[in-house]
N, C-alpha and C positions, 0 to 999 in steps of 0.2 A: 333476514339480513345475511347477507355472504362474505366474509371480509376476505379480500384474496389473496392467497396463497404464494407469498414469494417465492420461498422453497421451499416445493413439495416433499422431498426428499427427506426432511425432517420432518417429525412426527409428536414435536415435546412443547409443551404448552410451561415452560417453568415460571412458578410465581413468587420466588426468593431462590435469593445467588447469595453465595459467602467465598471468598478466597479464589478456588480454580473451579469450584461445584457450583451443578442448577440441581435446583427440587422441582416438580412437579405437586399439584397442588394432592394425588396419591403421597408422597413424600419420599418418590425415587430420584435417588439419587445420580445425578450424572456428572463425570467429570469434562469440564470444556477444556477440549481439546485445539480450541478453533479460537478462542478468544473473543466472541462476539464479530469474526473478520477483522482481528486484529487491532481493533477497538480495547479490549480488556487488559493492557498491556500491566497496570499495578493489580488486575484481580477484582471480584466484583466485591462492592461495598466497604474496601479496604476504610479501616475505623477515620485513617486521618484527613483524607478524602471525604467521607461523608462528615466529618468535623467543620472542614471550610466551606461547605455546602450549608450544612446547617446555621453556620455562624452566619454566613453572607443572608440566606433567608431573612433573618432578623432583624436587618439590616435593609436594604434594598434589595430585592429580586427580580425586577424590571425597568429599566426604562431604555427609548430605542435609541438605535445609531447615531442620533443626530447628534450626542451628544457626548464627551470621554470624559469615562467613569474612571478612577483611581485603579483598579484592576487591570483592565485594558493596558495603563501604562506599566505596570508591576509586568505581569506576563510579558508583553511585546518587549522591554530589555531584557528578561528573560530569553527570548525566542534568539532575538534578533544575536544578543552574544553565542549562544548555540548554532547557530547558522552558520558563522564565519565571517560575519562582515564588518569591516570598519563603519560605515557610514551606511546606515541603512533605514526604509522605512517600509512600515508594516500595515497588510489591509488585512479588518476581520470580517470573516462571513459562517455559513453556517456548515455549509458542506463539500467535500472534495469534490462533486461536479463543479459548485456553485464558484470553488476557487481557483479549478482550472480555465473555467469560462474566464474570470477577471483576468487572470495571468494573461488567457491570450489579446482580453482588450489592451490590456498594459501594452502587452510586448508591440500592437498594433499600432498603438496610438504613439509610443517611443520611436517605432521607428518608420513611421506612414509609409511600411509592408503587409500585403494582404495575406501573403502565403503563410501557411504553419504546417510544418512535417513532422509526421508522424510517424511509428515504427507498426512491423507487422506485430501479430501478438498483443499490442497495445488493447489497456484499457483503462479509459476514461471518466468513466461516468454517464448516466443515464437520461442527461436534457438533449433537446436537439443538436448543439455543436459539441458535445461529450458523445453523444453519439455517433458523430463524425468523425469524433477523432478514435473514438474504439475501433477496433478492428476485426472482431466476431459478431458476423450475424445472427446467429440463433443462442443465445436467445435477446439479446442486448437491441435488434435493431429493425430486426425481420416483420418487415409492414408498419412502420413508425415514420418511412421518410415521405418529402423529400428531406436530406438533410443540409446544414448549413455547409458552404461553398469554400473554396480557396484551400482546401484540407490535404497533401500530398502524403501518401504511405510510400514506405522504404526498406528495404530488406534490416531486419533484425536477426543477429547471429547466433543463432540457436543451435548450440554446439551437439545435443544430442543430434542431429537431422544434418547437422553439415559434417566436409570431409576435414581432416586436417587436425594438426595441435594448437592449440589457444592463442599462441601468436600468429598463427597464419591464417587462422580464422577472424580474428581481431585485423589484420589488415586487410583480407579481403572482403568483409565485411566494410572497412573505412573507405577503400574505393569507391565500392555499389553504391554507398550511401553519396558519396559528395560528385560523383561521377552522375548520376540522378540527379538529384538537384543541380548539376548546373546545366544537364542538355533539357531537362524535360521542366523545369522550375527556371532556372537562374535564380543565382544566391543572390544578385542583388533588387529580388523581389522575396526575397523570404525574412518573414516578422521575427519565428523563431521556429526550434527544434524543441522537440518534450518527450522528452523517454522518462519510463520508470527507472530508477537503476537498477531495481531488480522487478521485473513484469510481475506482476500480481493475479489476476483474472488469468491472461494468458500461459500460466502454468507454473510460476517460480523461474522465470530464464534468468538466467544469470549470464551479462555480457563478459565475453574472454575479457582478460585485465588488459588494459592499453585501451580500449573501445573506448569509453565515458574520457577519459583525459582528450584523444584524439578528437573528440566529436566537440569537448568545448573547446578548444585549441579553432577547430576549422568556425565555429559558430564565432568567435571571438577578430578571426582574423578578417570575416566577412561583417562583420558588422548585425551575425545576428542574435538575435536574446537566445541565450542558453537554458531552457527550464528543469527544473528536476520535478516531476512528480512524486514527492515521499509520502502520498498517503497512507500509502499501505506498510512501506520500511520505515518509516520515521520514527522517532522518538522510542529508541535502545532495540527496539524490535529485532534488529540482523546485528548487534553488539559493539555499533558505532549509533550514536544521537541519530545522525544520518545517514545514508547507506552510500553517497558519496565521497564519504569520510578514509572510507576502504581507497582510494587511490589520490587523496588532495583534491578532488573537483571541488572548486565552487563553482555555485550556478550562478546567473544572473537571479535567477528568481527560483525559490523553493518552494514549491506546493505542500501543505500540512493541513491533516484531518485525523480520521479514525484516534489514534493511542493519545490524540493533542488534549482529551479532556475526559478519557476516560469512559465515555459511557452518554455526554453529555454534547447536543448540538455544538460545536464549535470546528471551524478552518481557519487558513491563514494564508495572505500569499506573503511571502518576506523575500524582501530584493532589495538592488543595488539602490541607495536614494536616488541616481539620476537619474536612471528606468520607472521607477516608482511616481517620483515627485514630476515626472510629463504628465501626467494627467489631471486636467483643469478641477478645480474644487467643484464638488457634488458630481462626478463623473462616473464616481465611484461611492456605494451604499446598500443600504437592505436594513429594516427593520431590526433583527435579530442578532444580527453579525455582531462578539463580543461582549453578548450582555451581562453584567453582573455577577449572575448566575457560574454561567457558562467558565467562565473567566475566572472564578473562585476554583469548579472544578480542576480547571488546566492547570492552577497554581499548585493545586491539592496533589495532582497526580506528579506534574514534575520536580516536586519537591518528594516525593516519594521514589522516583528514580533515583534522584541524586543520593539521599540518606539511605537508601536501600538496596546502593549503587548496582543499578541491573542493566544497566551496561553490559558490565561484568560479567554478570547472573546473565544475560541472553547469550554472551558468548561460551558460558560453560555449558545451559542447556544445549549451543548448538554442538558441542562436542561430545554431549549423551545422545542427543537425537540422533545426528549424522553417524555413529559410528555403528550405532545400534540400527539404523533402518540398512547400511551398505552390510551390516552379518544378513538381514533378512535379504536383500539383492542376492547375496550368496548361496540361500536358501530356497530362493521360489525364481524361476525364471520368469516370472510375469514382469517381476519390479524390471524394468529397460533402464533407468536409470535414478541416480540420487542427488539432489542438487540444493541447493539453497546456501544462505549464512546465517549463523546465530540463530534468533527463536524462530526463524523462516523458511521451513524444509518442507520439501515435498519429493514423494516417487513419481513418474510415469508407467504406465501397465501399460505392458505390450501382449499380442499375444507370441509364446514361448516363442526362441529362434529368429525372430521377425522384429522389427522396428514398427511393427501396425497399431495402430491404438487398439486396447481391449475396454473399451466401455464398459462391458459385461462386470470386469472383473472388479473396475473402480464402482461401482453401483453397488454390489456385491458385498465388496469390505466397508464399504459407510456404513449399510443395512447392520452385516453385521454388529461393527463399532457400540453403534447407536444400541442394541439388542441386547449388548453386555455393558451397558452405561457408561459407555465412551463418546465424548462425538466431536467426528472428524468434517473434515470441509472437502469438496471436489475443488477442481480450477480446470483450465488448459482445452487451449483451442480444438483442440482434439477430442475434447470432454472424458480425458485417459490418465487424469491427475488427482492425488488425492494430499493435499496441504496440509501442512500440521502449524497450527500458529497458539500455542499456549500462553496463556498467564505468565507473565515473568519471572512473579510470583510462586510461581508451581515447584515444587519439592521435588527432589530428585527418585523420593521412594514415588510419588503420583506420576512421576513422569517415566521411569520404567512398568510402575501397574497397568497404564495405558500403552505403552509397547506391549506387553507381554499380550494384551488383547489384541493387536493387531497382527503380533505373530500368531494367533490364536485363529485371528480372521481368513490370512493368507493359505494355513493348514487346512479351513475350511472350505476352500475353494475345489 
């Protein structure tokens, strides 16, 4: 038997987790650096989490979609005030492919538009129309199609690789994008637009500020659904609930996964009721979506943000992370640049002098990482990124131990 290998890259079979640490079943120790991708956001097995977990066991631990469990509706007012919306209604599923697929049924079905645009960089998820809507081939897509149809990409402004200051990239960027969709689409054939607010897979981009306002502004005035992908930023991760928060966006519809439970299957799409409530009864479903289970977790965890306000705590981490990796920029000219918000940073390696990707050099410092019981995560179309997404949870002493090895790693080069 072969089980296969998602990421080769790693090397750690761990068989208990506590706080920001994995053991190995030797009983080495590693500190995660990477947060399960961003999944670990309260930390693994945090006591009061595994408390609602256990209790709900005891209780009921299964039964399907068809029917709403008291949890479902505890969490969903939960979500649905954290989102921003007056009037809203919520669908649960298991995973961030599986809810940006719904979102785009939603948005389709709202507004019988076939088109959905996408941004470069983008990434979506792993089924055939997440597929689609990603936008790296290797390794995401390469010999998997054909894939599902009506999918437009659009320039995303990617500040290190464009010319200019962040307002003027932010407008030229807003042209290309609605200047595209109306010669080569027409707006009034587009379902919806779905960006990450901050690209994930695609390397941490981070849109210049005005971008995300302007884009729902144009989506709004055209009549089409605004979506935000937060799987990856959601829930305190960048040191707002949501990573739209950073400028007043609301979306039409929120995508939520990864930090929403902790550790434990759960997604969500949460939108406007009138976008939502278009779609005919049993339109929308899936065995697992919500279950019991799942839904104690997400209680568990967001009640743990809140008492444990790591909000907060993401936005301090990001002010040890970021200041601390832009001294190493200052020290190794591989790092090209430093970018992220809150617990969501990452470098690009270049090699020296040059804006080129060093692959080499991002492969190099994981190995290391991982070697000195650190471990870190790659990202970025270029495959020249290396992301730091910690526990929220994580100590400010654990969270320079683990710099002090990655300065450790980059002097190794």
């Amino acid at each position: 038997m072969k089980l296969f290998d998602v990421y080769p890259l790693f090397q750690v079979e761990p068989v208990k987790a506590q706080g920001a640490y994995l053991y190995d079943k030797e009983g080495t120790e590693y500190l995660d650096f990477y947060g399960g991708h961003a999944v670990m956001s309260v930390g693994h097995s945090h006591p009061y989490y595994v408390e609602k977990i256990t209790n709900q066991l005891n209780n009921i631990g299964f039964y399907s979609n068809s029917v709403i469990n008291n949890l479902q509706v505890e969490f969903a007012e939960k979500l649905g005030k954290i989102s921003g919306y007056d009037n809203y209604s919520l669908f649960f599923c298991n995973s961030g492919a599986e809810a940006v697929e719904n979102a785009v049924k939603i948005a389709r079905h709202y507004t019988k538009r076939p088109a959905i645009v996408v941004f470069e960089h983008s990434y979506h998820g792993r089924t055939n129309l997440t597929m689609a809507l990603t936008a790296k081939n290797m390794p995401y897509k390469e010999g998997f199609g054909p894939f599902a149809p009506e999918v437009y990409r659009v320039p995303m402004p990617y500040s290190f690789h464009w010319v200019g200051d962040q307002a003027t990239i932010s407008q030229d960027a807003i042209e290309m994008v609605t200047h595209k969709i109306e010669k080569e689409i027409g707006a009034h054939n587009v379902a919806a637009i779905l960006i990450e607010p901050i690209q994930g897979e695609g390397g941490f981009i981070v849109p210049p500020k005005g971008f995300l306002p302007a884009l729902a502004k144009y989506s709004k005035d055209n009549g089409i659904v605004f979506i935000a992908d937060e799987v990856q930023t959601g829930f305190a991760r960048t040191g707002h609930m949501f990573a739209v928060e950073e400028e007043g966006v609301v979306p039409d519809m929120v995508v939520t996964a990864k930090g929403i439970a902790g550790g434990l299957p759960l997604a969500a799409v949460t939108g406007r009721a009138e976008v939502m409530d278009s779609v005919h009864a049993s339109g929308l479903g899936g065995t697992y979506g919500g279950n019991p289970i799942a839904c104690a977790a997400a209680l568990g965890a967001m009640e743990t943000m809140e008492e444990e306000n790591l909000v907060a705590r993401a936005r301090h981490i990001g002010e040890i992370l970021g200041s601390s990796l832009r001294e190493l920029a200052k020290k190794y000219p591989v790092i090209g640049e430093v970018r992220g918000r809150g617990a969501m940073q990452a470098i690009e390696l270049v090699e020296p002098g040059t804006k080129n990707p060093n692959t080499a050099a991002m492969s190099a410092v994981v190995k290391y990482c991982q070697s000195q019981g650190v471990l870190v995560l790659t990202a970025g179309t270029y495959s020249n990124v290396v992301r730091f997404l910690p526990p929220l949870v994580i100590t400010d002493e654990l969270l320079k131990d683990a710099l002090s090895v990655l300065d450790d790693a980059f002097a190794s080069l």
